[in-house]
MMTF fields as JSON, N, C-alpha, C and O atoms, coordinates in Angstrom:
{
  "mmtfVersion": "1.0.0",
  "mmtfProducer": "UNKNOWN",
  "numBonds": 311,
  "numAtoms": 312,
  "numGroups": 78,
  "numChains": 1,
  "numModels": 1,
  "chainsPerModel": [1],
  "groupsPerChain": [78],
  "chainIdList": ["A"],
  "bondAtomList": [4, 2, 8, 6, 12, 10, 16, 14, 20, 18, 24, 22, 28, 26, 32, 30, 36, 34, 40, 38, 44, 42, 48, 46, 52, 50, 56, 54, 60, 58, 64, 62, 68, 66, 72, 70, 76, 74, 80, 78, 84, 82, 88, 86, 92, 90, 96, 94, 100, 98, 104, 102, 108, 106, 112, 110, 116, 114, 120, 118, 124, 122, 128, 126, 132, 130, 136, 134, 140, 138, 144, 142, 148, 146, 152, 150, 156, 154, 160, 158, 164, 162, 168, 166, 172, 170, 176, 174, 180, 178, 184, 182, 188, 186, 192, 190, 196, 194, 200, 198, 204, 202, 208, 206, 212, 210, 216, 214, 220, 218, 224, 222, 228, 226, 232, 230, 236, 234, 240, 238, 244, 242, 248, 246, 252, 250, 256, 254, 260, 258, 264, 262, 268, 266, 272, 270, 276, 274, 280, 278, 284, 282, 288, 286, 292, 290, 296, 294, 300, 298, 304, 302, 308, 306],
  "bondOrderList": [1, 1, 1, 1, 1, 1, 1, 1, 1, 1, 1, 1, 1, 1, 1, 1, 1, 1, 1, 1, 1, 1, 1, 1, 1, 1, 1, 1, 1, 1, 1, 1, 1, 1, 1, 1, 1, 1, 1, 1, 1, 1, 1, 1, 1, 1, 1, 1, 1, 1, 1, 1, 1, 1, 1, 1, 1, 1, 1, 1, 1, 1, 1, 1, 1, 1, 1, 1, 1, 1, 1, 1, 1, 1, 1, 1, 1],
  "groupList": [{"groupName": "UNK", "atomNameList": ["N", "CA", "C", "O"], "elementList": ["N", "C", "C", "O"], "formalChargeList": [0, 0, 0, 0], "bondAtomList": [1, 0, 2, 1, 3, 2], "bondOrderList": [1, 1, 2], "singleLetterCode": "X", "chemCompType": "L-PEPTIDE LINKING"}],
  "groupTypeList": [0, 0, 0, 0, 0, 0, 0, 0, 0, 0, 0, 0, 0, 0, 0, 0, 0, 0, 0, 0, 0, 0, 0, 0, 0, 0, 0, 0, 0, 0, 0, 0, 0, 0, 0, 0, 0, 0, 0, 0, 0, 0, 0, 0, 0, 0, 0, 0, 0, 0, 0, 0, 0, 0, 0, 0, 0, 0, 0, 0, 0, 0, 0, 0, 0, 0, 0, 0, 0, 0, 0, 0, 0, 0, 0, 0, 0, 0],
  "groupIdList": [1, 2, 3, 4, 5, 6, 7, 8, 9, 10, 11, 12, 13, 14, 15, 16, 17, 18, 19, 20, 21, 22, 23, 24, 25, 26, 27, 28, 29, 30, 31, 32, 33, 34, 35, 36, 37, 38, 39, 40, 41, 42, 43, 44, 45, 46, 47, 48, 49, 50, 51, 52, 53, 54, 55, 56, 57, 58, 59, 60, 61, 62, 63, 64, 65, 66, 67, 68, 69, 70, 71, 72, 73, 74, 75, 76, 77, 78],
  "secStructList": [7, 2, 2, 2, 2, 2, 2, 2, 2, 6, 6, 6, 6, 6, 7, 6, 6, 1, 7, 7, 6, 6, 6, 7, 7, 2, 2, 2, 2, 6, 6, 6, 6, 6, 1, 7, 2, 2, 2, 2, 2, 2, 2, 2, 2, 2, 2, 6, 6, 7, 7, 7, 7, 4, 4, 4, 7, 1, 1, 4, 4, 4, 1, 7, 6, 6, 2, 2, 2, 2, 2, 2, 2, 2, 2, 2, 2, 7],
  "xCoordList": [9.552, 9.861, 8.824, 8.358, 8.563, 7.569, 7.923, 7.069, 9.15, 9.562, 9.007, 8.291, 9.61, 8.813, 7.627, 7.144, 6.871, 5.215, 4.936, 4.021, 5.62, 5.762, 5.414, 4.677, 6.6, 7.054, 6.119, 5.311, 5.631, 5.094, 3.229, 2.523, 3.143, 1.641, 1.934, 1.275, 3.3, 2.771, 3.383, 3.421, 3.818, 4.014, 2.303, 1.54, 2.196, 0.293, -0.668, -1.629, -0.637, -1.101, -0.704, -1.574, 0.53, 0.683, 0.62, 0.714, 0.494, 0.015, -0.961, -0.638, -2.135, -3.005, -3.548, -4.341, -2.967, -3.305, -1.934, -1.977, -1.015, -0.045, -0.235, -0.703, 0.311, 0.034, 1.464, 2.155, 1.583, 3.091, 3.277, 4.346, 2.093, 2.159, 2.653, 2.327, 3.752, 4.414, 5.7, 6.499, 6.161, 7.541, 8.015, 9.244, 7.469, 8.305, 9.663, 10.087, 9.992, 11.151, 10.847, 10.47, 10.962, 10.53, 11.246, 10.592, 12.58, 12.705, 12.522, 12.423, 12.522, 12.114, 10.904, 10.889, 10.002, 8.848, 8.454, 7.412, 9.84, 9.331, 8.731, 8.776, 7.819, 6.945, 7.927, 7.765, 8.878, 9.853, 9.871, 9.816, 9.958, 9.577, 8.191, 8.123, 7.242, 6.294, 5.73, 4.809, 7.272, 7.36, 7.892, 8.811, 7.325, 7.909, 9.078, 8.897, 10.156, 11.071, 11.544, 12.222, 10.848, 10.933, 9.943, 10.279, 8.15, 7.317, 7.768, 7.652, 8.349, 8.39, 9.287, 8.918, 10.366, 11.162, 11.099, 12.15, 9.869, 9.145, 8.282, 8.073, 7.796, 6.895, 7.859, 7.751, 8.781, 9.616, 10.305, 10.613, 10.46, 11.444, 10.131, 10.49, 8.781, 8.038, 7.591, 7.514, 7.196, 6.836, 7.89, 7.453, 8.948, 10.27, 10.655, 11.474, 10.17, 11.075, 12.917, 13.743, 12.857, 14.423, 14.761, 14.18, 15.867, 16.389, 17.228, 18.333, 16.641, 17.431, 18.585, 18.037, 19.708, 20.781, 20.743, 20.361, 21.233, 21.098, 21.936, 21.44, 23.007, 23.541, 23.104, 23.902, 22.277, 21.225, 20.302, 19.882, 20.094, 19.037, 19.546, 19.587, 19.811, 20.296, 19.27, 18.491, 19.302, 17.911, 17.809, 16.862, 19.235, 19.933, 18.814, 18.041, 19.195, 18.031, 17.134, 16.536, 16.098, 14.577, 14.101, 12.96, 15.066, 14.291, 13.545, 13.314, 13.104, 12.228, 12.175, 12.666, 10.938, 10.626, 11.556, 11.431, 12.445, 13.157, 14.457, 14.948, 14.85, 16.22, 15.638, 15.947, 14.689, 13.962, 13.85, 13.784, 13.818, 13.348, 15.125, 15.539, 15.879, 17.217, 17.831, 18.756, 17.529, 17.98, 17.262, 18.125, 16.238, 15.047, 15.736, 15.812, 16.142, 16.574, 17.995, 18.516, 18.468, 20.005, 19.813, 20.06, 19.481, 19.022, 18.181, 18.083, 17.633, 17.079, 17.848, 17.323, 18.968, 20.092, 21.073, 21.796, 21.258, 22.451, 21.954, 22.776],
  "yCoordList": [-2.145, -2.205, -1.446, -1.883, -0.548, 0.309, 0.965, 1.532, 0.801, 1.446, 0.194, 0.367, -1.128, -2.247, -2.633, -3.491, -1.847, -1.895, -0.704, -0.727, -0.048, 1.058, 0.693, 0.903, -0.016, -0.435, -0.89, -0.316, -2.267, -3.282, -3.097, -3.713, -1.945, -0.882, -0.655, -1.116, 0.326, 0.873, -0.268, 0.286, -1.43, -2.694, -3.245, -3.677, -3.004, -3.659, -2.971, -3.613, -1.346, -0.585, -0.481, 0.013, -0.838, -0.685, -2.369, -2.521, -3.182, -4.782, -5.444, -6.519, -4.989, -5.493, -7.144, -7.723, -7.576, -9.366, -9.898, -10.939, -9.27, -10.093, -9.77, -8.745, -11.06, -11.097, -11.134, -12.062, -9.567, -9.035, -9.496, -9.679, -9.673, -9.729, -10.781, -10.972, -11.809, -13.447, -12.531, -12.939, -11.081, -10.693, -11.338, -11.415, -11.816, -12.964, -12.222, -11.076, -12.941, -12.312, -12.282, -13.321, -11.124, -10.569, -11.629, -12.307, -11.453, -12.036, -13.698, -14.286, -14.192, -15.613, -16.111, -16.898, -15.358, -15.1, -15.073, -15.414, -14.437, -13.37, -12.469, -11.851, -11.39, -10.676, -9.744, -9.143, -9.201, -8.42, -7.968, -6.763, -8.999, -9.047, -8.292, -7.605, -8.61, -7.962, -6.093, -5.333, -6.134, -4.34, -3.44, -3.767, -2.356, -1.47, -0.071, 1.11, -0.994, -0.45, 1.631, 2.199, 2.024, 3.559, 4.126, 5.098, 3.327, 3.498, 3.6, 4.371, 2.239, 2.062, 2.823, 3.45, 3.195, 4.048, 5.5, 6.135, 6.204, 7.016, 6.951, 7.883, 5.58, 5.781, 6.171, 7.077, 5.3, 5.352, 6.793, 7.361, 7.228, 8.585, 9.79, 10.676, 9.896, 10.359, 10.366, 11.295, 8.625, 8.666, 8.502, 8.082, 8.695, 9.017, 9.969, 10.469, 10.638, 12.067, 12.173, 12.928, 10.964, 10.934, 10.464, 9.563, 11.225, 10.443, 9.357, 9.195, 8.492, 6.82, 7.204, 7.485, 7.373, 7.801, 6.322, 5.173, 6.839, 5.937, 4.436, 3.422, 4.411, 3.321, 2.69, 1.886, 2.854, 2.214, 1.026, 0.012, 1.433, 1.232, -0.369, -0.606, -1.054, -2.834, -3.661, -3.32, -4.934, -5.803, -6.073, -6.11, -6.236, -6.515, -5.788, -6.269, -4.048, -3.237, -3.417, -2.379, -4.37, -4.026, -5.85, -6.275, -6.527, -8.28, -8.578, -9.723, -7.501, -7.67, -6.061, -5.07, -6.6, -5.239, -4.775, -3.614, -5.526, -5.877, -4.797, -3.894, -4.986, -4.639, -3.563, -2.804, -2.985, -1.754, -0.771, 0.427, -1.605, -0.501, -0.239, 0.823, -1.365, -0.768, 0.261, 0.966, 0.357, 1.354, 2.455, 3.319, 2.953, 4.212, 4.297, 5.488, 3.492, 4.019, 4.586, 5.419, 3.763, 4.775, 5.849, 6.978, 5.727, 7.252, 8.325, 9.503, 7.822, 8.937, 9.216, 10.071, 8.656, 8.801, 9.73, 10.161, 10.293, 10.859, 12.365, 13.239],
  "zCoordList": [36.572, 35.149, 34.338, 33.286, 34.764, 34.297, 32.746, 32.063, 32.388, 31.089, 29.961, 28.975, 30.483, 29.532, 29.581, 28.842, 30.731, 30.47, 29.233, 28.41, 29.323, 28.338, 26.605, 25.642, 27.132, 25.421, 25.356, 24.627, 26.111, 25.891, 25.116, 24.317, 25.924, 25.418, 24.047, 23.115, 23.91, 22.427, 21.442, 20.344, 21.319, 20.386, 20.424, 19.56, 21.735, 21.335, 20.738, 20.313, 20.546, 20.043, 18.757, 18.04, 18.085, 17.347, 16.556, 15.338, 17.263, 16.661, 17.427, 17.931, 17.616, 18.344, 18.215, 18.958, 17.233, 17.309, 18.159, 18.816, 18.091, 18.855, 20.277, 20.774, 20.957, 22.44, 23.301, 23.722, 23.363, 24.13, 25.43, 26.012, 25.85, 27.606, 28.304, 29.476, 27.439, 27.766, 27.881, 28.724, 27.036, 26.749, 25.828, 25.804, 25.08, 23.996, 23.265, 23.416, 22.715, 21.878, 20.538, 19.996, 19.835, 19.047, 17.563, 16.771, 17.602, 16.382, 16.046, 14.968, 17.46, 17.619, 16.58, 15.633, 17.15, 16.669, 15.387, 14.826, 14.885, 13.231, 13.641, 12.577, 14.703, 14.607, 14.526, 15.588, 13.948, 14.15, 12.894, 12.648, 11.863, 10.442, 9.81, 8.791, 10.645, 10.382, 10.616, 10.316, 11.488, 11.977, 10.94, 10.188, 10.916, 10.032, 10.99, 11.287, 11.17, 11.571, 11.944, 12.8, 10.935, 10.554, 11.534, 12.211, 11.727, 12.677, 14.458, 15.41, 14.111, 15.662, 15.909, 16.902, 15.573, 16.216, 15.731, 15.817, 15.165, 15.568, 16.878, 17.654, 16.97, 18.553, 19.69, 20.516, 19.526, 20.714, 20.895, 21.943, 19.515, 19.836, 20.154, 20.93, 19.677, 20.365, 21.737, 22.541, 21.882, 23.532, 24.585, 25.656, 24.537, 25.345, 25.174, 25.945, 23.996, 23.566, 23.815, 24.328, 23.123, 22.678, 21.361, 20.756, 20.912, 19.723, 19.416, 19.934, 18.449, 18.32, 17.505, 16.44, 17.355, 16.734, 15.389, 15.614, 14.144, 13.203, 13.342, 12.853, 13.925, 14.498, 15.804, 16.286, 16.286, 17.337, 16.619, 17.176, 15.199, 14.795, 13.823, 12.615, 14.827, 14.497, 15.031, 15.921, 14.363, 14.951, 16.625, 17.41, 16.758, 18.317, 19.399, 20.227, 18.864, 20.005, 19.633, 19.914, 18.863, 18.8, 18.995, 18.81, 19.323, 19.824, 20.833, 21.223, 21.334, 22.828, 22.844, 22.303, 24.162, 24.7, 25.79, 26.18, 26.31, 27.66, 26.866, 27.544, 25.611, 24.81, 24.689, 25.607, 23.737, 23.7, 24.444, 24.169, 25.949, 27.261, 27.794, 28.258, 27.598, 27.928, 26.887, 27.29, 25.997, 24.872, 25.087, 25.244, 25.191, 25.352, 27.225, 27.53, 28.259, 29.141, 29.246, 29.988, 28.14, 28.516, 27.632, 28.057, 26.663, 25.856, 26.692, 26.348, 27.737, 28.185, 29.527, 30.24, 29.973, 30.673, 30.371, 31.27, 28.601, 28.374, 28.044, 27.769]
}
């Protein structure tokens, strides 16, 4: 699962008080709330070098790192 160690790096890099490494679920949490949506999916479309198409971009794909890494893998499938 090397793609959600992935993610799981740049959510910690990019929120270094939260503690990713349980996999928690993001909106459970609220820490989802605290993301600036436009960022992160600049990281992701940088460090995958793929693009998130504007209808991708629902809370659904971003509640985990687990949902994240299946979305950045089929995007980098097509």
């Amino acid at each position: 699962m090397a793609l959600v160690d992935d993610i799981m790096e740049i959510l910690s890099e990019m929120h270094p008080d939260v503690d990713f490494t349980s996999h928690q679920t993001l909106i459970d949490d609220k820490i989802l709330d605290s993301f600036d949506i436009v960022t992160l999916i600049a990281e992701m479309s940088n460090e995958f070098d793929v693009t998130i198409p504007a209808n991708e971009i629902v809370p659904e794909n971003f509640n985990s790192a687990p949902a994240l890494a299946a979305m950045v893998s089929r995007l980098l499938d097509e």
